[in-house]
N, C-alpha and C positions, 0 to 999 in steps of 0.2 A: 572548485566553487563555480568555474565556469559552466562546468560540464551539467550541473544540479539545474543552472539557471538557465541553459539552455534545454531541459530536462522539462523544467518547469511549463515555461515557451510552446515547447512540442504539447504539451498536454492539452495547455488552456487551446492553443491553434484545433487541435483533434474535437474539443468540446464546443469550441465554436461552430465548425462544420459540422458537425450532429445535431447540433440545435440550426441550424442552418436547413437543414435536408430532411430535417423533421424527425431523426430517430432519437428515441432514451438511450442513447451510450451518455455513458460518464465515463472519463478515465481518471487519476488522478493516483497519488504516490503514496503507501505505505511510506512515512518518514524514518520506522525504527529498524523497517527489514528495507528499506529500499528499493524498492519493488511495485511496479506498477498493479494497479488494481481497478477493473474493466464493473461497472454494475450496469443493469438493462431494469428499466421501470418502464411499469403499465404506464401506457400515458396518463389513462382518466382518471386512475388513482394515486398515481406517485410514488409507489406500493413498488418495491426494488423484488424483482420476479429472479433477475440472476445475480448474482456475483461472483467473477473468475480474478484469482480465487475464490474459492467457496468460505465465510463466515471463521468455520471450524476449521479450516487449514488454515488462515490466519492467526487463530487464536493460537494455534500448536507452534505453530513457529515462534510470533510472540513469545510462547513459554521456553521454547528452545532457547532464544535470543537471552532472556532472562537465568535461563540457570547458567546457559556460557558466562553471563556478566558473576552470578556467583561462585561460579568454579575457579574463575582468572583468582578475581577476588582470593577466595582462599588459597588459590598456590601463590600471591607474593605472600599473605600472610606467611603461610610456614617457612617461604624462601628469608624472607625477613626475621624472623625467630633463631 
């Protein structure tokens, strides 16, 4: 818990200096893969031009994350049976 909340700290301190210095970084934390995720926006328009990861590697993973939770799933089922 400590580790997330000092995770946390690092980020908003990173988004502060970038609004500080004048550039569009964002950083901030995928909660479900854990993992940090970097976007870069037009300034004028607010219009997110990058994000590392990219959109559709996030979703994948995501879908990853999600069949691991229903495969667990089904091996206690049958380990239970």
């Amino acid at each position: 818990k400590d580790l997330q909340k000092n995770l946390k700290e690092a980020i908003n301190l990173l988004n502060e200096q970038m609004r500080a210095t004048g550039r569009n970084l964002n950083f901030s934390m995928d909660q479900a893969l854990n993992r940090t995720v970097i976007t870069v926006k037009n300034s004028q328009t607010g219009e997110i031009v990058r994000q590392i990861p990219d959109e559709t590697v996030l979703r994948v993973a995501h879908n990853i994350e999600k069949l691991k939770g229903i495969l667990l799933d089904e091996k206690i089922y049958l380990l239970v049976e």
